[in-house]
C-alpha positions in Angstrom: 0.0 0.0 0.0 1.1 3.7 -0.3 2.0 5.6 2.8 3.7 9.1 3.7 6.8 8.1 5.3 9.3 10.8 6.9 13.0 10.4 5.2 14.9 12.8 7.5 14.3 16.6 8.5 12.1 18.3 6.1 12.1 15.3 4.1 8.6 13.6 3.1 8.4 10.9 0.1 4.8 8.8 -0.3 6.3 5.3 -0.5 5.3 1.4 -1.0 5.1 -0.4 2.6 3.3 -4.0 3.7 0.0 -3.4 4.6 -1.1 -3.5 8.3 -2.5 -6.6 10.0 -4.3 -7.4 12.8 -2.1 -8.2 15.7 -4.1 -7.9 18.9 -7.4 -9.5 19.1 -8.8 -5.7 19.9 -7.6 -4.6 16.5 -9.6 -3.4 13.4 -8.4 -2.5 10.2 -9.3 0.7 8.5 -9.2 1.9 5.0 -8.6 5.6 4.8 -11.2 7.6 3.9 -10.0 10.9 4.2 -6.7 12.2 7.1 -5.6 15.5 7.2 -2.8 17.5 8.7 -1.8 19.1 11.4 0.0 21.5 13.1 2.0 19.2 15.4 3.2 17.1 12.4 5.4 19.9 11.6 6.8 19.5 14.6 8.1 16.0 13.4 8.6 16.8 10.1 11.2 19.6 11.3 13.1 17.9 13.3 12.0 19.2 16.5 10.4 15.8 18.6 12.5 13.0 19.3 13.1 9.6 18.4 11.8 9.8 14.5 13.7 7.1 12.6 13.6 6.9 8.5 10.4 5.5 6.7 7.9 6.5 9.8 4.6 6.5 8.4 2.9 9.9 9.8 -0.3 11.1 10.2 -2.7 11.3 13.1 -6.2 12.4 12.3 -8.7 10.4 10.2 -11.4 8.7 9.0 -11.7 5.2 7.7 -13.9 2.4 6.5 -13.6 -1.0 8.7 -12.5 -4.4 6.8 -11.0 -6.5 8.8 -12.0 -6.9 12.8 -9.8 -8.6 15.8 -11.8 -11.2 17.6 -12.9 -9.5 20.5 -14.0 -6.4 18.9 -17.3 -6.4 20.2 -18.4 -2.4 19.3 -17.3 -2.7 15.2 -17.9 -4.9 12.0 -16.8 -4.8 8.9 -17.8 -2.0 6.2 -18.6 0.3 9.6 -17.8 4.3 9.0 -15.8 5.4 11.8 -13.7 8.0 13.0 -10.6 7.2 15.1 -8.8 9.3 18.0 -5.4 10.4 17.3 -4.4 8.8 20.9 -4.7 5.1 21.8 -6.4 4.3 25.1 -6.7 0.7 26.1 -10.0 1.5 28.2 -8.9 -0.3 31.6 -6.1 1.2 33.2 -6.5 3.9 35.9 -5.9 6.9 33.5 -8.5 5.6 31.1 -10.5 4.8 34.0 -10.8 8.4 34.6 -11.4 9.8 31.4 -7.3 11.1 31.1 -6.9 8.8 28.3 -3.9 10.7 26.7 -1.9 9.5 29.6 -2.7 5.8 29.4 -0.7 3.5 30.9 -0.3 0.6 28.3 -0.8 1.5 25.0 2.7 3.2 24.9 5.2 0.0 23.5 8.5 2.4 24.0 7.6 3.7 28.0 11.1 4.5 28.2 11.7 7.2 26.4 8.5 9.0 27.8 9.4 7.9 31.4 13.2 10.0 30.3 11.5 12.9 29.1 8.7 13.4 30.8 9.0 11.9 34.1 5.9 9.2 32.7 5.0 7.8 29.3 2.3 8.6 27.3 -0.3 7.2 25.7 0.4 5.9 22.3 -0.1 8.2 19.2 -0.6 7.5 15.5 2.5 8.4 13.8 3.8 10.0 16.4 7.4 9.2 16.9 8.9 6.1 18.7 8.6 8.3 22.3 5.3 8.0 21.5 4.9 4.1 20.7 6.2 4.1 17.3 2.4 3.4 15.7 2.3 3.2 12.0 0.4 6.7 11.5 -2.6 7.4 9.3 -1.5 9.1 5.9 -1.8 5.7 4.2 -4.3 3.3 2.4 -5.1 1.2 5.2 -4.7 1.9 8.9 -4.3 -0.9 11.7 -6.4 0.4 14.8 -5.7 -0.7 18.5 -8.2 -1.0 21.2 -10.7 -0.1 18.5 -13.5 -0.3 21.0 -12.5 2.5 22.8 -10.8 4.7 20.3 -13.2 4.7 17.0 -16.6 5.8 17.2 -19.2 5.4 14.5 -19.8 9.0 12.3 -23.8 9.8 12.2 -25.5 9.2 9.5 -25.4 12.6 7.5 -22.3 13.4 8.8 -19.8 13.2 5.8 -16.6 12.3 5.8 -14.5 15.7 6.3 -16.9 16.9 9.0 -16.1 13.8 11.1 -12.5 14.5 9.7 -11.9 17.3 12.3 -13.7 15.0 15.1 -10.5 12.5 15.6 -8.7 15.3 17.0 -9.2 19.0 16.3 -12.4 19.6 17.8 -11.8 17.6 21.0 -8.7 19.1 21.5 -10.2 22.6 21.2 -13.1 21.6 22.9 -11.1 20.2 25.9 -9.1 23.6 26.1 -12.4 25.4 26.8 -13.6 22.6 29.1 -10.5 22.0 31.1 -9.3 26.0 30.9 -12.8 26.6 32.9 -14.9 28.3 30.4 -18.1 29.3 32.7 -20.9 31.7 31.1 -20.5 35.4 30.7 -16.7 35.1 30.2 -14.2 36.8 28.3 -12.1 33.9 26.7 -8.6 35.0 24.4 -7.5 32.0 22.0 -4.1 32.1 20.8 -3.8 30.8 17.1 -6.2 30.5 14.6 -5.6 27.0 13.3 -8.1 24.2 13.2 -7.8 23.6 17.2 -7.6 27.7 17.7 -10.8 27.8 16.0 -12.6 24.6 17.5 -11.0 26.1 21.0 -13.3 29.3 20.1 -16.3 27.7 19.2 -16.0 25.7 22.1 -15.7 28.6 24.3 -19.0 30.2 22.4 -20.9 27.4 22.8 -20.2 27.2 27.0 -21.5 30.4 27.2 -18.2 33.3 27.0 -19.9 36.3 26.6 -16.7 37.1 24.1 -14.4 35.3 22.6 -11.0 37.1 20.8 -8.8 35.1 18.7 -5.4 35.8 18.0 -3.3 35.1 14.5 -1.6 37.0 11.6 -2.8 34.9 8.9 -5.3 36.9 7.0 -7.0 33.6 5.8 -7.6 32.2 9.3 -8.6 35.6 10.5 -11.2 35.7 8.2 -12.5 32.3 8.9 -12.8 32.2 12.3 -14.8 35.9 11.9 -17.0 33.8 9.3 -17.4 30.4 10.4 -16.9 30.1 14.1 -18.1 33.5 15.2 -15.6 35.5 17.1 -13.9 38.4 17.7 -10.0 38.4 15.8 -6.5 40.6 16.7 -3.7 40.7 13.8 -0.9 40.5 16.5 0.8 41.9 13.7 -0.6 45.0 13.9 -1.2 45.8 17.6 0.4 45.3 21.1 -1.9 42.1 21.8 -2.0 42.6 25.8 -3.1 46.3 25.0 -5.7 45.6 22.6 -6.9 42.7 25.6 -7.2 45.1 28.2 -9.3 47.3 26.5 -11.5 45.0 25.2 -12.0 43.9 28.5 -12.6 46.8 30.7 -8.8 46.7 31.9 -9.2 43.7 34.1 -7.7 41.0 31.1 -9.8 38.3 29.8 -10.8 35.1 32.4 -9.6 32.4 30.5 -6.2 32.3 27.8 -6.3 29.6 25.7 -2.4 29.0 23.8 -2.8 26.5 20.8 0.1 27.5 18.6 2.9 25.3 20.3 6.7 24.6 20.5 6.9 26.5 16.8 4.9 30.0 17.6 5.9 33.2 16.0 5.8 36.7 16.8 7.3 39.8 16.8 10.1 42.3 19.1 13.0 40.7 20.2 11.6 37.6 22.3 10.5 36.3 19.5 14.0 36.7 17.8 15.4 35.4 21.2 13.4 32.2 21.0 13.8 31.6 17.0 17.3 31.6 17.4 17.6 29.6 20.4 15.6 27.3 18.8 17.5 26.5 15.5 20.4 26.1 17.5 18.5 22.8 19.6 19.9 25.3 22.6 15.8 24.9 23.7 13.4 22.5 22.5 10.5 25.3 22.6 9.6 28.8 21.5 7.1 29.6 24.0 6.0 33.2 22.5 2.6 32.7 22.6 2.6 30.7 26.2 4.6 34.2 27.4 1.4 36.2 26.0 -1.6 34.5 27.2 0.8 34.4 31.0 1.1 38.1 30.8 -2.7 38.9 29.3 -4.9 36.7 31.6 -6.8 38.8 34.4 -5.6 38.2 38.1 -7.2 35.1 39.3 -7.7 34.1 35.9 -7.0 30.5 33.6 -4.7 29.7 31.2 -4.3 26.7 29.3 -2.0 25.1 27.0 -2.8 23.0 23.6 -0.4 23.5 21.9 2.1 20.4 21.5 5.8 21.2 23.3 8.6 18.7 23.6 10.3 19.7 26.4 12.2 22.7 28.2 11.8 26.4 27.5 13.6 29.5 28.7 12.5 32.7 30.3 9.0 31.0 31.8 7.4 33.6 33.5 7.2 31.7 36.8 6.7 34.7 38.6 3.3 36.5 36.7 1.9 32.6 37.2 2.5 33.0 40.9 2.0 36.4 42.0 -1.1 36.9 39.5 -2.7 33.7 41.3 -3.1 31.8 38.0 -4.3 28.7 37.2 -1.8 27.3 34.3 -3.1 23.4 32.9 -2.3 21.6 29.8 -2.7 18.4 28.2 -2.4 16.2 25.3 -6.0 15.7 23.9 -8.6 13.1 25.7 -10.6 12.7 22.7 -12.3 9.5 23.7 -13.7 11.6 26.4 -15.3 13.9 24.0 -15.7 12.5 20.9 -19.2 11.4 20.8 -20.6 14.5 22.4 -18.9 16.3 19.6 -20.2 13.9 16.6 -23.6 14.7 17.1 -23.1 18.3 17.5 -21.7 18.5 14.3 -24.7 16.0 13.1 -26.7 19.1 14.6 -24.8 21.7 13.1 -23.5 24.0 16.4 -20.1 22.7 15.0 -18.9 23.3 11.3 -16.0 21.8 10.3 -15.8 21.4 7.0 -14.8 24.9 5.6 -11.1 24.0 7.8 -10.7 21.7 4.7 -9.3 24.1 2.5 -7.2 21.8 0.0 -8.4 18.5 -0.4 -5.7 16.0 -2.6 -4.7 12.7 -3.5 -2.7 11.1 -0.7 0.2 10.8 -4.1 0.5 14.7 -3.2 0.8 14.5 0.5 4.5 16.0 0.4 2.7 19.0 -1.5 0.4 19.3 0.7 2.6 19.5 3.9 4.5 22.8 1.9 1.3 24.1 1.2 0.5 23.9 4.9 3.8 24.6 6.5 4.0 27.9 4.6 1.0 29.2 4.5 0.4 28.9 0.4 -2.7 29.2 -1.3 -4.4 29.8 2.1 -3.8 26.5 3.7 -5.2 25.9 6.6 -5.6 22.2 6.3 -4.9 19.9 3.5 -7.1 17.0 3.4 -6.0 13.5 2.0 -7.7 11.1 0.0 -6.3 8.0 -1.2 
């Protein structure tokens, strides 16, 4: 079958590889029906998270049509529709247990190298690096599915395949920053990054109840869209001082809950920006934390942030200090999707989620490598390329 395999840093080629088996008896496997990109696959693709090895099949978040099942799949047969969470969750361990099923304790099969970075492993993650289990990822013809009972749900009828795209990990991972961050009615709620999971992060917030909701980006495109299709308020940090431009929207006081989904590769502009970048191409820090820095030093007194945005390890000048003496509450997490996925299918079934207009470039899986460019660098408008096989 055809698969997009990473070669080396900035180095994508669509190759031949053995198609996937079953191998556990809780395995399905899936033929692609649409995956897209994402944000934190640049992260890979660049070099910047460890333990990537030559002809790693990428690829996280997609949708897939069941032909083959594991013998005690109970929850799937064959020719089901599904839609499959980017993180693996084997369902009975005491993080799945409790709904934190990013952080599960047996679907990772290289603990080690999560247990040296991170204190703990992680869950396991489609095409995710080897620190991550080293899962075959999802930008191929036919995907082999772990634990399927707990980690692919069945799309709605009506619900076509690039709306439930965005449901494997997008819009729970937005959702869960608006969820987790605190979002209560009548707040004011500041995104940072208008990519898919800035924008389902928004809609999220809306849809609790924030009275407002500001977004924050520079890409004119992504502006627009999340003006148009998700209904909030937008900065062009760009253009402005961002904290500024926060407190007076907001009376002075800052808004109640910061939202950073951007990550380890955020831009901006002034001199801690150009700090971080070069920092960062010299591996002297794993992260650029820019946009971390911004919602620290624009969230109210007493206030929330929280971070989405994917980061590999350490960072320099953390404002420790605004976190303490502001009496902020600072979470993050990788996405619990199984958590929220269902909830989230049949809103977009009754339309208080669109996803579909993130789909901006849909292509043959042949054009993957394209499609990466196209996204990395902003061309054409890219906000997601979708592919098909």
């Amino acid at each position: 079958m055809r698969a997009l395999c990473w070669e080396g840093v900035n180095k994508l080629s669509v190759e031949q590889i053995p198609d996937p088996e079953i191998r556990n008896d809780q395995d399905v496997v899936v033929r692609l029906l649409a995956s897209t990109t994402c944000g934190s696959d640049l992260h890979l693709i660049g070099g910047y998270i460890p333990a990537m090895r030559a002809g790693d099949v990428i690829g996280h978040e997609f949708v897939g049509e069941v032909v083959e099942v594991g013998p005690a799949v109970r929850r799937h047969r064959v020719g089901d529709r599904v839609v499959v969470c980017s993180f693996i969750g084997c369902g009975r361990c005491w993080y799945c247990q409790n709904d934190l099923w990013s952080l599960c304790d047996n679907t990772n099969t290289n603990p080690g190298i999560g247990q040296a970075l991170f204190g703990y492993e992680t869950a396991g993650i489609f095409g995710y690096s080897h620190a991550m289990g080293g899962i075959r990822g999802a930008h191929a013809e036919y995907v082999r599915v772990p634990f399927a009972d707990y980690g692919a749900f069945p799309i709605p009828e009506g619900v076509d395949d690039i709306s439930a795209l965005f449901a494997s990990d997008s819009v729970p991972t937005g959702w869960m920053g608006a969820d987790l961050g605190g979002v209560r009615p009548g707040d004011v709620v500041a995104v940072w990054g208008c990519g898919a999971v800035g924008q389902m992060a928004a809609r999220a917030a809306i849809l609790k109840g924030a009275e407002r909701v500001i977004a924050i980006d520079r890409v004119p495109e992504r502006l627009a869209m999340t003006e148009e299709h998700i209904g909030a308020e937008v900065i062009d940090y760009t253009t402005t001082d961002v904290a500024a431009e926060l407190r007076e929207r907001t009376g002075g006081r800052g808004p109640d809950v910061c939202i950073e989904a951007v990550g380890m590769e955020a831009h901006g502009t002034g001199p801690d920006y150009l700090y971080d970048q070069v920092k960062h191409q010299l591996r002297l820090q794993t992260d650029r934390p820019t946009a971390v820095r911004q919602a620290i030093h624009a969230c109210r007194k007493g206030g929330s942030v929280f971070v989405l945005g994917v980061f590999g390890g350490v960072v320099d000048k953390f404002p420790l200090g605004m976190v303490v003496n502001k009496g902020l509450t600072l979470r993050g997490a990788q996405m619990h999707g199984q958590r929220y996925i269902p909830m989230l299918l049949d809103r977009i079934a009754d339309g208080e989620i669109s996803t579909s207009h993130l789909a901006t470039h849909v292509m043959s899986l042949d054009d993957a490598p394209q499609g990466y460019d196209m996204f990395k660098h902003k061309k054409d408008g890219c906000v997601r390329a979708v592919f098909r096989p």
